[in-house]
Each structure stands twice: as C-alpha cells, then as structure tokens.
Backbone as XML, in Angstrom:
<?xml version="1.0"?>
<chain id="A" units="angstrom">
  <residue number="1" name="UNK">
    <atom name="N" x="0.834" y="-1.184" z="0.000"/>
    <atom name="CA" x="0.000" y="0.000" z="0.000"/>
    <atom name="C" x="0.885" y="1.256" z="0.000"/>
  </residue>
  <residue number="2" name="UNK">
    <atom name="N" x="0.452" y="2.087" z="-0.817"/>
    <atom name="CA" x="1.260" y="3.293" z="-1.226"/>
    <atom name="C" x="0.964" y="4.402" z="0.056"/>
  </residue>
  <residue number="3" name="UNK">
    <atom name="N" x="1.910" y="4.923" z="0.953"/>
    <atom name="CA" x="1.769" y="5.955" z="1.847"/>
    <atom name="C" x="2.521" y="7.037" z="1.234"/>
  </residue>
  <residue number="4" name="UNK">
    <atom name="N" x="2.067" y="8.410" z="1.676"/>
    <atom name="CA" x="2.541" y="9.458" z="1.365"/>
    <atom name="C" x="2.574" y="10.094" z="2.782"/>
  </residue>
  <residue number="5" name="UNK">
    <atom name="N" x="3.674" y="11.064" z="2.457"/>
    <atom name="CA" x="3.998" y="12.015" z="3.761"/>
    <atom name="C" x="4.556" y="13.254" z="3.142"/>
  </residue>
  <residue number="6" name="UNK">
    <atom name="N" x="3.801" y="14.933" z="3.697"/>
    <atom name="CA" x="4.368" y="15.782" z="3.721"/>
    <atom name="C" x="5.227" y="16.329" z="4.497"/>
  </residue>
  <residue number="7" name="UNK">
    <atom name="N" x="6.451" y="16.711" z="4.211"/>
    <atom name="CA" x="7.636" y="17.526" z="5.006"/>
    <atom name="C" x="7.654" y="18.878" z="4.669"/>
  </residue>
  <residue number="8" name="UNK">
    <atom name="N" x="7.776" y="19.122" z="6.241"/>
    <atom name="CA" x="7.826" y="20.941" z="5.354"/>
    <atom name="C" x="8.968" y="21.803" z="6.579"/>
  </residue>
  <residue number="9" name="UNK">
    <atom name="N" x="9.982" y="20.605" z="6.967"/>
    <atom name="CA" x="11.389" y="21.212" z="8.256"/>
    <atom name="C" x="12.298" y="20.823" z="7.761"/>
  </residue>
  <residue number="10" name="UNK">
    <atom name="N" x="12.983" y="19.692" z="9.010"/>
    <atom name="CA" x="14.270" y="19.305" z="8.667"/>
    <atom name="C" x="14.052" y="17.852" z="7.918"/>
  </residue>
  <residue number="11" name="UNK">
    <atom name="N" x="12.840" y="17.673" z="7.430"/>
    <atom name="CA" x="12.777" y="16.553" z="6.516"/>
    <atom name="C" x="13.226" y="17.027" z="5.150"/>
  </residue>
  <residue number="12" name="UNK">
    <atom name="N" x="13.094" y="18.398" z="4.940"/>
    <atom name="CA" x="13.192" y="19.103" z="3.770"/>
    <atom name="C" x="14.740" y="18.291" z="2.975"/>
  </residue>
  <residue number="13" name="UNK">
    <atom name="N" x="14.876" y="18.103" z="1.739"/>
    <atom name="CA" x="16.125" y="18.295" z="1.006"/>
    <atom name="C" x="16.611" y="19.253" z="1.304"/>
  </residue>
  <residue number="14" name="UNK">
    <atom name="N" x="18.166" y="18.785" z="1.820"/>
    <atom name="CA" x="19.322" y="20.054" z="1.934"/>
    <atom name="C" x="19.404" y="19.747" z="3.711"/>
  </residue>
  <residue number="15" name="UNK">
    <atom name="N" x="18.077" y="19.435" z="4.491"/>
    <atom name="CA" x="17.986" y="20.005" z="6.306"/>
    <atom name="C" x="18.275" y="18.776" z="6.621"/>
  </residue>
  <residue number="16" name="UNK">
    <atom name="N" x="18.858" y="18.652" z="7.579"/>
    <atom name="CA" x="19.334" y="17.580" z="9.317"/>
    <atom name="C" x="19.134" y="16.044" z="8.694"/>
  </residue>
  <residue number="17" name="UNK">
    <atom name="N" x="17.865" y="15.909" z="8.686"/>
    <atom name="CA" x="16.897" y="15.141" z="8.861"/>
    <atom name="C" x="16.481" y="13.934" z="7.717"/>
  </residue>
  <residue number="18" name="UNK">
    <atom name="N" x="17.283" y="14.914" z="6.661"/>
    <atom name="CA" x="16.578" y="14.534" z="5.250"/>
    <atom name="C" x="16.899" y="13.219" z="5.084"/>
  </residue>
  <residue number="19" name="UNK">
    <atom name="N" x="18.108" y="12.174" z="5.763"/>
    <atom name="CA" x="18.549" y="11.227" z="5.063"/>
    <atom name="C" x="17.291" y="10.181" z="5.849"/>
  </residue>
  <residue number="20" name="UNK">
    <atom name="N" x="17.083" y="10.525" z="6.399"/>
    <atom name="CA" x="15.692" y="9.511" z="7.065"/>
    <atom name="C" x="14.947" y="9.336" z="5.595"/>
  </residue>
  <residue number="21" name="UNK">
    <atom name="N" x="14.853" y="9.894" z="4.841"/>
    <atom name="CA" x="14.104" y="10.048" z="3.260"/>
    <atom name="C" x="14.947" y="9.105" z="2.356"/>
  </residue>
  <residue number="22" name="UNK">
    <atom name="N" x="16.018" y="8.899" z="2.183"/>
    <atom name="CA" x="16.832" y="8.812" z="1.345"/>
    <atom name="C" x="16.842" y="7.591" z="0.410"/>
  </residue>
  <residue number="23" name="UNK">
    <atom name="N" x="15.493" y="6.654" z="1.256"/>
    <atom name="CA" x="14.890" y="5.832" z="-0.155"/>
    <atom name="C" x="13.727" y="5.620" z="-0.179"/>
  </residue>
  <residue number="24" name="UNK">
    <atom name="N" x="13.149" y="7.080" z="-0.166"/>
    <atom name="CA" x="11.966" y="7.065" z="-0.410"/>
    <atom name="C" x="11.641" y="7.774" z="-1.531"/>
  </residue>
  <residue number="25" name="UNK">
    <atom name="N" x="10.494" y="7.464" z="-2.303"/>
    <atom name="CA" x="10.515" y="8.106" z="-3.794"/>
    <atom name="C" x="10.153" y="9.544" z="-3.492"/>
  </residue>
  <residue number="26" name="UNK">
    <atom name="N" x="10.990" y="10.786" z="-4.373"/>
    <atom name="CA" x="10.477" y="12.195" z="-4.219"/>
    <atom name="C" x="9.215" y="12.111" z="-5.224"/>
  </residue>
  <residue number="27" name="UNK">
    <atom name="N" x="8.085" y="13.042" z="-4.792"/>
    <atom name="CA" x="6.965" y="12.578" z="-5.625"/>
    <atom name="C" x="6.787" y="14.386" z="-6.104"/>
  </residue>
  <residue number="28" name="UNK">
    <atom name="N" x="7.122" y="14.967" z="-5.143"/>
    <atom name="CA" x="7.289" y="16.938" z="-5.702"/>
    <atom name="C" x="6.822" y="17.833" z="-4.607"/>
  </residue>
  <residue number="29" name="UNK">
    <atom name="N" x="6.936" y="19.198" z="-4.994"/>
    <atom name="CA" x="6.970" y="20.078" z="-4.353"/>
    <atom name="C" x="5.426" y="20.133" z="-4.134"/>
  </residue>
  <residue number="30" name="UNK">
    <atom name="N" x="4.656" y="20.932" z="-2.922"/>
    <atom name="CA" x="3.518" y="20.490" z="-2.099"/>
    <atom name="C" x="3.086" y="21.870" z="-1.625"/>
  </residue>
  <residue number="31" name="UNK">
    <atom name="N" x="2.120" y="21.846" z="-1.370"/>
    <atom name="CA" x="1.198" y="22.930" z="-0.547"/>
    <atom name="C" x="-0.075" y="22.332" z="0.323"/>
  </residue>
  <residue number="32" name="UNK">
    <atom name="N" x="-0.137" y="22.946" z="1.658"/>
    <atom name="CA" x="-1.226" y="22.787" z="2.401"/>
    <atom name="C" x="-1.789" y="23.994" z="2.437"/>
  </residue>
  <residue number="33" name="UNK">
    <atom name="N" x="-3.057" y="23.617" z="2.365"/>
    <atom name="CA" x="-3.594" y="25.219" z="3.032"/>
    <atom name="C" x="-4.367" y="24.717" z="4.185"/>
  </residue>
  <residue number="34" name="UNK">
    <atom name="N" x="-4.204" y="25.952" z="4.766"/>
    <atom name="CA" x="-5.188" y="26.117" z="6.340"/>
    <atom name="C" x="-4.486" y="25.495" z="7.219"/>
  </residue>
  <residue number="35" name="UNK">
    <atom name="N" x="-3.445" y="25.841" z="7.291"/>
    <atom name="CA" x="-2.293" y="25.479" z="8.300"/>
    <atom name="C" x="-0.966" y="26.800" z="8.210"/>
  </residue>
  <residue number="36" name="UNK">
    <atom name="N" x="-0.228" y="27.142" z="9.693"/>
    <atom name="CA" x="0.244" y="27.894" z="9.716"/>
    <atom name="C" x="1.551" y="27.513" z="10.137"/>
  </residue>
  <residue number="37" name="UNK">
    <atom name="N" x="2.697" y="27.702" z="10.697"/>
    <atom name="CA" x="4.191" y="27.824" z="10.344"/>
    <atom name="C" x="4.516" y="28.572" z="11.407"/>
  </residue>
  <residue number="38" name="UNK">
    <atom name="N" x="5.623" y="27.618" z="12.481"/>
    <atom name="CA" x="6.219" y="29.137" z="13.476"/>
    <atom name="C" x="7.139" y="27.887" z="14.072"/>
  </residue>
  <residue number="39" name="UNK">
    <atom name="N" x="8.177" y="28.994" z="14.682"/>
    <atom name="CA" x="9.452" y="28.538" z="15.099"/>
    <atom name="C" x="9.646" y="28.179" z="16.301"/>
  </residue>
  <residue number="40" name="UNK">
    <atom name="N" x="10.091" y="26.501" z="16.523"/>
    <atom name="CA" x="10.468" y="25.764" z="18.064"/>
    <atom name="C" x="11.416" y="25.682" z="18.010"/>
  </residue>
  <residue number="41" name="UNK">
    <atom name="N" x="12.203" y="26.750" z="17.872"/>
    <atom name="CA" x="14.021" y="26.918" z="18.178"/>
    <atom name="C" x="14.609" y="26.021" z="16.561"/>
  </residue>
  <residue number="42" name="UNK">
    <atom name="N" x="14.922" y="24.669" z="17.106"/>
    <atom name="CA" x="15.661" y="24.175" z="16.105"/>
    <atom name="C" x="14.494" y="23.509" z="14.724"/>
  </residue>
  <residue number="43" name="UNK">
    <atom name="N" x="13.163" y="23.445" z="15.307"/>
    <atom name="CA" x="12.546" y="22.898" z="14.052"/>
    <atom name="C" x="11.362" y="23.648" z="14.120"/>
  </residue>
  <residue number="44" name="UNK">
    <atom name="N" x="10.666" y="23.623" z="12.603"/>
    <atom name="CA" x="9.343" y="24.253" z="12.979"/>
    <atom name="C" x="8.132" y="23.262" z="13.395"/>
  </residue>
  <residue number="45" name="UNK">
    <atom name="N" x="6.892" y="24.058" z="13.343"/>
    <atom name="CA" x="5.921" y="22.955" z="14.146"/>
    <atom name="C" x="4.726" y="24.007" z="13.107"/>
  </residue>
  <residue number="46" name="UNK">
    <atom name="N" x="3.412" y="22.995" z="12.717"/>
    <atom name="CA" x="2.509" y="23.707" z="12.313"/>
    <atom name="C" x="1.123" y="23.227" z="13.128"/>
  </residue>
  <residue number="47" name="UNK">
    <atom name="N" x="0.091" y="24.380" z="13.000"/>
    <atom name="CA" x="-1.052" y="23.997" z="13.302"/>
    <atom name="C" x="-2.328" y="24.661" z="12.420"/>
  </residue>
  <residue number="48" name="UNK">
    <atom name="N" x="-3.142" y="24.102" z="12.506"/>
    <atom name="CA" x="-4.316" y="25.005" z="11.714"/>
    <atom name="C" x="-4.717" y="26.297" z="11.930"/>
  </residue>
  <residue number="49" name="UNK">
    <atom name="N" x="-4.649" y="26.685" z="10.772"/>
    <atom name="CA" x="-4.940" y="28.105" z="10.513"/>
    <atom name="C" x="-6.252" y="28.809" z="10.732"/>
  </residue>
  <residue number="50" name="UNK">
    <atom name="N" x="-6.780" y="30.087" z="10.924"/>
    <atom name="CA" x="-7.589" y="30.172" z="10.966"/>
    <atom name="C" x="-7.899" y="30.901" z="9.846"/>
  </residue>
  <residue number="51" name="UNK">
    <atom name="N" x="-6.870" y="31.206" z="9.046"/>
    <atom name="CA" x="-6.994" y="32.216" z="7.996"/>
    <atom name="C" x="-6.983" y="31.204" z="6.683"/>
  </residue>
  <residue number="52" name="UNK">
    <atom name="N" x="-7.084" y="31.921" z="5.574"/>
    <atom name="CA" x="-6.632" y="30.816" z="4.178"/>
    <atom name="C" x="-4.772" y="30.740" z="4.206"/>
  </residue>
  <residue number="53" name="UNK">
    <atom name="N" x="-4.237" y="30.026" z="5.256"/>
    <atom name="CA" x="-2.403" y="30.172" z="5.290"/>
    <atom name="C" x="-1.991" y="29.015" z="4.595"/>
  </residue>
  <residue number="54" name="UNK">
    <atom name="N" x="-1.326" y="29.254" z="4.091"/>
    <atom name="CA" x="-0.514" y="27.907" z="3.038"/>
    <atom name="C" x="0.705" y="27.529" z="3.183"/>
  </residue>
  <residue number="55" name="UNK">
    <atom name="N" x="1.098" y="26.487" z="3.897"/>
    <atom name="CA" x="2.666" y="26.066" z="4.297"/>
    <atom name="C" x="2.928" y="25.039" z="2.769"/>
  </residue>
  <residue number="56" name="UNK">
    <atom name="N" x="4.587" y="25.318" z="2.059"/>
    <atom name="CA" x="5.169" y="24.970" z="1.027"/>
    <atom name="C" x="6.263" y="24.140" z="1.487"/>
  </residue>
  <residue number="57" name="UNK">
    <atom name="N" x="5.944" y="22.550" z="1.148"/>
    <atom name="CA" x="7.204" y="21.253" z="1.501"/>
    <atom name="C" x="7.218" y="20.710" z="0.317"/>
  </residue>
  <residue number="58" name="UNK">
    <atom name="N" x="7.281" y="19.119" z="1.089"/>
    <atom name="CA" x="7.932" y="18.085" z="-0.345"/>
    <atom name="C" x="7.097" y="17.194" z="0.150"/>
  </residue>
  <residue number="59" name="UNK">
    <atom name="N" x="6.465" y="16.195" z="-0.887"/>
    <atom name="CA" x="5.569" y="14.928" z="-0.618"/>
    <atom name="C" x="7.045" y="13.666" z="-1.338"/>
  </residue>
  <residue number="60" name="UNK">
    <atom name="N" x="6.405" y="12.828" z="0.081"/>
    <atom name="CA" x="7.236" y="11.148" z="-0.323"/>
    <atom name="C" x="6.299" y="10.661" z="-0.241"/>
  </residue>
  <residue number="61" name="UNK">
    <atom name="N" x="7.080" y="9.247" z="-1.380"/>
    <atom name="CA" x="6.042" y="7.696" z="-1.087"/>
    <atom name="C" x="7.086" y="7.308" z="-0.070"/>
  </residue>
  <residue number="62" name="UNK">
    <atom name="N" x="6.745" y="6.602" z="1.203"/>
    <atom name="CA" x="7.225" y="5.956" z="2.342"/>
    <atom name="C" x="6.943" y="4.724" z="2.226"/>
  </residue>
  <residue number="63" name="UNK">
    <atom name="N" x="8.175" y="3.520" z="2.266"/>
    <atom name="CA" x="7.083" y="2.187" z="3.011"/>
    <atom name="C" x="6.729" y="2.193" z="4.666"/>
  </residue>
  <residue number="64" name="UNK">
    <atom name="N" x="6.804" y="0.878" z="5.156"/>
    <atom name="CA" x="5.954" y="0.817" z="6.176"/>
    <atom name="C" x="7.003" y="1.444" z="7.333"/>
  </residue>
  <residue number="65" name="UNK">
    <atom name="N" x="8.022" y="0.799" z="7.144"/>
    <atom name="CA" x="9.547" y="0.999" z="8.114"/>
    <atom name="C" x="9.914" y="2.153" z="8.326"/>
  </residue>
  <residue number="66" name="UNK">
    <atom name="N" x="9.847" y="3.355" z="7.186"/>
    <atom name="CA" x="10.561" y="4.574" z="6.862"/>
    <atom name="C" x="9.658" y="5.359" z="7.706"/>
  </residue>
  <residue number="67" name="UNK">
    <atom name="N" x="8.185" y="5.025" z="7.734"/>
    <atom name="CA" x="6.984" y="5.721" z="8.730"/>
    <atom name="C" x="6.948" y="5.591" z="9.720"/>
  </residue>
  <residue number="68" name="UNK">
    <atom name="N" x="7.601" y="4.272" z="10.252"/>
    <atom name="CA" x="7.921" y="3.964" z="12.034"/>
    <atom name="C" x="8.700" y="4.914" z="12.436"/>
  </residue>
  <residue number="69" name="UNK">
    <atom name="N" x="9.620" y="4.981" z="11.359"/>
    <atom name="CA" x="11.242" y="5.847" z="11.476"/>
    <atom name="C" x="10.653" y="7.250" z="12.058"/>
  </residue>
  <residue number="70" name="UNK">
    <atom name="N" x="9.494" y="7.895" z="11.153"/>
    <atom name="CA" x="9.125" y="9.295" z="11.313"/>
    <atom name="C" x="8.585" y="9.436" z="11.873"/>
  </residue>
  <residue number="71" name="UNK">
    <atom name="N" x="7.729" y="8.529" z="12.717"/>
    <atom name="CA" x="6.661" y="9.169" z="14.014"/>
    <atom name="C" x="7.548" y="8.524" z="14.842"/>
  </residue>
  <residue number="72" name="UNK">
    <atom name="N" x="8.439" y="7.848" z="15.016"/>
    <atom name="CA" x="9.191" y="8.399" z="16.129"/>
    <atom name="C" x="9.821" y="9.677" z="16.353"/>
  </residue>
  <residue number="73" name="UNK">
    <atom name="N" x="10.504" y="10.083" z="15.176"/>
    <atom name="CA" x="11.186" y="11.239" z="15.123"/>
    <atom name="C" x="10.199" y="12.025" z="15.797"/>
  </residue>
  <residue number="74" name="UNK">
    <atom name="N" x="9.174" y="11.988" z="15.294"/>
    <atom name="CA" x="8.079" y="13.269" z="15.151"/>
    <atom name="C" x="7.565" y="13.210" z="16.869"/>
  </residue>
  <residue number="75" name="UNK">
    <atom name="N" x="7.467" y="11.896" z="17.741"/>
    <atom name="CA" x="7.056" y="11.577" z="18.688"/>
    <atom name="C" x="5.343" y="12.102" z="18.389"/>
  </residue>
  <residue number="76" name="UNK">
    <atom name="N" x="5.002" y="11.218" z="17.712"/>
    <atom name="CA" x="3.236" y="10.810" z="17.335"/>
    <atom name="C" x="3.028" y="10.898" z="19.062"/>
  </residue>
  <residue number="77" name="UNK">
    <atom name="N" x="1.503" y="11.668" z="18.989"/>
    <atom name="CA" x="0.934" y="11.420" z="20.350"/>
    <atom name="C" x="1.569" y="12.613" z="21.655"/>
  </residue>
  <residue number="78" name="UNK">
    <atom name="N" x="2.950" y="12.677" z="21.321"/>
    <atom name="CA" x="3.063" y="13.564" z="22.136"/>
    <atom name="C" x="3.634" y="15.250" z="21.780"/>
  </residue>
  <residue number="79" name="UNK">
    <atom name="N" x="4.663" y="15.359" z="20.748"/>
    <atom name="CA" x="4.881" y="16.390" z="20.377"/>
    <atom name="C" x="3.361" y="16.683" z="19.346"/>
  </residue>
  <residue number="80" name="UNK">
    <atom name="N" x="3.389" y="15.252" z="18.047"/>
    <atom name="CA" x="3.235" y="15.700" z="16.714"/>
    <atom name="C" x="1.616" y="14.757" z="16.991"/>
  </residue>
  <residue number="81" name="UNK">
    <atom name="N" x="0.527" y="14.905" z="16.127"/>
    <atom name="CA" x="-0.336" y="14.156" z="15.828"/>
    <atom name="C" x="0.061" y="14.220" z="14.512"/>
  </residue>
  <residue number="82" name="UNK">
    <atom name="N" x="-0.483" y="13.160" z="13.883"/>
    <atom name="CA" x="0.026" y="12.738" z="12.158"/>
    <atom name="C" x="-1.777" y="12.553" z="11.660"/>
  </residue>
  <residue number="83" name="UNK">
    <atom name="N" x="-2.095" y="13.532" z="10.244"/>
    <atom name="CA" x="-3.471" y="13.187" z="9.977"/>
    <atom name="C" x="-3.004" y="13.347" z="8.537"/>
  </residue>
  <residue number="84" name="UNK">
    <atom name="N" x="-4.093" y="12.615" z="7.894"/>
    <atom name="CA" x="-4.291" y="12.110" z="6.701"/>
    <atom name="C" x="-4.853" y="13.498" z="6.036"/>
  </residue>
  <residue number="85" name="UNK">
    <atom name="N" x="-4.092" y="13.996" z="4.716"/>
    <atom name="CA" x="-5.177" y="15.763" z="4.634"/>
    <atom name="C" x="-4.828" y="15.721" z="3.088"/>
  </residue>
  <residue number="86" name="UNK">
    <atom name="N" x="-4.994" y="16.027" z="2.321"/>
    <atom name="CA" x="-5.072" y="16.612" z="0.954"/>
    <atom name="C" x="-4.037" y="17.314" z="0.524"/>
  </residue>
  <residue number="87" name="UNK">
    <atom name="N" x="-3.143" y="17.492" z="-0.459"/>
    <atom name="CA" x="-1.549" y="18.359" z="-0.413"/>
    <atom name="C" x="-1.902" y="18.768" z="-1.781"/>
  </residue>
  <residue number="88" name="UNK">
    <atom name="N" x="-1.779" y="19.610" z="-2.140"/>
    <atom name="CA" x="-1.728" y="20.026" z="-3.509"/>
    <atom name="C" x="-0.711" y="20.065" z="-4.064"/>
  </residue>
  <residue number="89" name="UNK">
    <atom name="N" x="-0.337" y="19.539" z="-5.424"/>
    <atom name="CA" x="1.275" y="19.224" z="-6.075"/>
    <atom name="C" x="0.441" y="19.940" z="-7.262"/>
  </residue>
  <residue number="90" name="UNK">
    <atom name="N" x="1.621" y="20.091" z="-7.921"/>
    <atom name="CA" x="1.513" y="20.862" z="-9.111"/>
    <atom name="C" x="0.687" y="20.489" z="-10.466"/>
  </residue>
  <residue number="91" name="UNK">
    <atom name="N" x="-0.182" y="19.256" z="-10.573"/>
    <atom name="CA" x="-0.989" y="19.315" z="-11.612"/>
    <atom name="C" x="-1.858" y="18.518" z="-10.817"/>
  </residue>
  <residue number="92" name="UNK">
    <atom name="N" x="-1.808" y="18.133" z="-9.479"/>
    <atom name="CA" x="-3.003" y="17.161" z="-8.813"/>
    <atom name="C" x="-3.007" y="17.289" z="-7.133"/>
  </residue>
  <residue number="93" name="UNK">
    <atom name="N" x="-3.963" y="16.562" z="-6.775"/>
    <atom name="CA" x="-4.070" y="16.775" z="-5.372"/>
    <atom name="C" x="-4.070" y="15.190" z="-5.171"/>
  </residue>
  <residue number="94" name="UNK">
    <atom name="N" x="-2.989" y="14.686" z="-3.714"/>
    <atom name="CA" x="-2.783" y="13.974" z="-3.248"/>
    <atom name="C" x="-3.371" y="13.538" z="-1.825"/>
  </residue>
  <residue number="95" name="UNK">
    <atom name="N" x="-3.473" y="12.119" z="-1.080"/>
    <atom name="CA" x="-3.509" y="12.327" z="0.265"/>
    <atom name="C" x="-2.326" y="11.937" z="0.267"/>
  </residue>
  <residue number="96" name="UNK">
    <atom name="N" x="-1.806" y="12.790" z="2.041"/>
    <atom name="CA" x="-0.731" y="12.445" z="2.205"/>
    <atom name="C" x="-0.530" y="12.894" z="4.377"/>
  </residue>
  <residue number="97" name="UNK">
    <atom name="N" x="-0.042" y="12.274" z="4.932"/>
    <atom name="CA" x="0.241" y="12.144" z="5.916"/>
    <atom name="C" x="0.965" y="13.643" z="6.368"/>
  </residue>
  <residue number="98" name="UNK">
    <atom name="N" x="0.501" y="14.210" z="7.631"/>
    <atom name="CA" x="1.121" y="15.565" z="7.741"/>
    <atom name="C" x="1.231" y="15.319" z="9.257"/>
  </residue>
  <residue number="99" name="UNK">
    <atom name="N" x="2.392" y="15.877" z="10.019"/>
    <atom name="CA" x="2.537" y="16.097" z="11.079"/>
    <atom name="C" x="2.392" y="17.297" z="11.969"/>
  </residue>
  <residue number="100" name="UNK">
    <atom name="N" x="1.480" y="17.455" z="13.081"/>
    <atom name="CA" x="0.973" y="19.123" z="13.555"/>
    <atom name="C" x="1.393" y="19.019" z="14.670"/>
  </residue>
  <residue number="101" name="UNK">
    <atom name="N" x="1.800" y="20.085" z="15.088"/>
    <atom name="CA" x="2.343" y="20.090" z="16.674"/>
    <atom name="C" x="1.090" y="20.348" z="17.135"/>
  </residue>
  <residue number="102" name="UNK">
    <atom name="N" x="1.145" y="19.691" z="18.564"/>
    <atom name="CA" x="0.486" y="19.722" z="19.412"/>
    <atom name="C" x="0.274" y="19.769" z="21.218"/>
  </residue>
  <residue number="103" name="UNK">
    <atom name="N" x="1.837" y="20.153" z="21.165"/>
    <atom name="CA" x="1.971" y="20.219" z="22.616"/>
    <atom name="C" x="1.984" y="21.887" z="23.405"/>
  </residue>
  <residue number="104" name="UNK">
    <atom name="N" x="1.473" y="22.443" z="22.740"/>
    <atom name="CA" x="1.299" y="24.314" z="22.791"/>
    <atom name="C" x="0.405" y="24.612" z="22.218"/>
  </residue>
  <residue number="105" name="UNK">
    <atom name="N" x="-0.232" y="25.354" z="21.991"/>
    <atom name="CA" x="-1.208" y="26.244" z="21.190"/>
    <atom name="C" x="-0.774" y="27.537" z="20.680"/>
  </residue>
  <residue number="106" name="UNK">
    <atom name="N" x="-0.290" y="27.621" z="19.643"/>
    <atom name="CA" x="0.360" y="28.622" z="18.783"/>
    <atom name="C" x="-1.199" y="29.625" z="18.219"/>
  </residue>
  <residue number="107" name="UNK">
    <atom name="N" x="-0.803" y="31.365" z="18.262"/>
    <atom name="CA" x="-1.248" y="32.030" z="17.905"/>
    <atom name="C" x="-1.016" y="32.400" z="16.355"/>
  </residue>
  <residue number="108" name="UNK">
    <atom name="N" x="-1.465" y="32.458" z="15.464"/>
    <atom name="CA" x="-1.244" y="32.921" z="14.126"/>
    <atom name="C" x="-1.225" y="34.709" z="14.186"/>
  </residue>
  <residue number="109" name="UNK">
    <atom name="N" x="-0.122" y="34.926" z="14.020"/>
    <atom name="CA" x="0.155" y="36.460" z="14.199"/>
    <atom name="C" x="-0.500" y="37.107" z="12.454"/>
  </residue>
  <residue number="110" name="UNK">
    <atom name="N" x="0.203" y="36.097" z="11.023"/>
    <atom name="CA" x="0.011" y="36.877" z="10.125"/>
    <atom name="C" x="-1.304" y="36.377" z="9.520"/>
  </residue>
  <residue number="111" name="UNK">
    <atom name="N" x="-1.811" y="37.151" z="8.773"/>
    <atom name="CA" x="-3.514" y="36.270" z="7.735"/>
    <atom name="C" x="-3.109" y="35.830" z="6.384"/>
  </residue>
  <residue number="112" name="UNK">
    <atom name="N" x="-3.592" y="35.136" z="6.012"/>
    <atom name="CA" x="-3.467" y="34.687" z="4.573"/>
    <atom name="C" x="-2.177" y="34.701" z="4.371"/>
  </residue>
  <residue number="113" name="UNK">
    <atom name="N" x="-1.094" y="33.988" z="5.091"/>
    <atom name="CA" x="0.097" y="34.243" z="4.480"/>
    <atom name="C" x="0.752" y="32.667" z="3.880"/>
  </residue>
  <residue number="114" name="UNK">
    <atom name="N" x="2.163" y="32.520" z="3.217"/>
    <atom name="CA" x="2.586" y="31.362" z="2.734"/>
    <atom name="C" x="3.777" y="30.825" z="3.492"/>
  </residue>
  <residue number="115" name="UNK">
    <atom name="N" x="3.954" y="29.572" z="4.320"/>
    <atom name="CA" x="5.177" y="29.808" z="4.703"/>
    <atom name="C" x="5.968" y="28.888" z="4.155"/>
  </residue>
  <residue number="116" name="UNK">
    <atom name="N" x="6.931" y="29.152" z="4.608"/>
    <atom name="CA" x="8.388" y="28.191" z="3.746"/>
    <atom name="C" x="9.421" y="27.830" z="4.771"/>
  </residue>
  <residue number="117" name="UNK">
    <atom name="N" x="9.921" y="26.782" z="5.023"/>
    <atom name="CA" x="11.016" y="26.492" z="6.383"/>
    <atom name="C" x="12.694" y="26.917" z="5.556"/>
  </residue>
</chain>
C-alpha cells in the first residue's frame, strides 16, 4: 500500500533530517492550506490556521519501516499528531500524511500568508 507524507522542516532536502528520506521516492513540491508555520528553536511545528495560510514542503512515497522511522522522530501522540489531509502538487491533489504540533497552542500572528522552512 502506497503511503505518502508531507515535510515541510528538517525533513526538507538540503535540512538535518533529510537522510531519514533517502529511499523514499520524491513525488514533488507540495502545498497545504489552512495550516500555519512558526518557530520551536531548532525545528518548525505547524497547526491550523484560521486564515486561508498555506505552508510549502515536499511529498514522499514511504514504506511501512521509513513511517515507524518518522513518528518516532516526530514523537506521534506527544509532540506531533500525524493526519491524513489533501496536499496540492503541481498538476493534482494527493492524500498524504502531515505532522501538527500539538503540545502548545500557537497564535497565528500573520492572515493569509505562505510559509516556507
């Protein structure tokens, strides 16, 4: 079964994190909307927006192993919840696995804005 996952930190190509990826298929560049973007020192963390906000990552196909790998990283349940959401790629819309922080409640300072890590 084909899983997908959006990155939009140090999963990114180029950041920390990325080789956790490194055989997983790149499938392209991604957009969420209605989710917002803000800084936990060394990584970012997102949560839903209340505005139309659009955070810009990368979608993978993952197998089963490479996904254990990332909700640990991510610590599912306690930092990150992981939900199944819609990503928009450049000629289609995908599902794909997204990770939201959840151990704070972040204020969205800007409206309608795009973010980028």
């Amino acid at each position: 079964m084909k899983q997908y996952v959006f990155v939009y930190g140090t999963l990114l190509k180029g950041k920390r994190n990325h080789h956790i990826l490194s055989n997983s298929k790149f499938i392209g560049k991604g957009t969420i909307s209605g989710y917002f973007m803000f800084n936990l020192g060394t990584y970012p963390g997102i949560q839903k927006s209340k505005h139309d906000s659009k955070v810009i990552g990368e979608v993978y196909e993952v197998d089963e192993t490479t996904m254990k790998v990332l909700d640990e990283l991510e610590e599912v349940g306690y930092l990150y919840n992981k939900e199944l959401i819609g990503v928009n790629l450049e000629n289609n819309t995908i599902k794909a696995y997204v990770y939201e922080y959840i151990l704070k409640e972040f204020v969205e300072e800007d409206t309608q804005k795009t973010y980028k890590y």
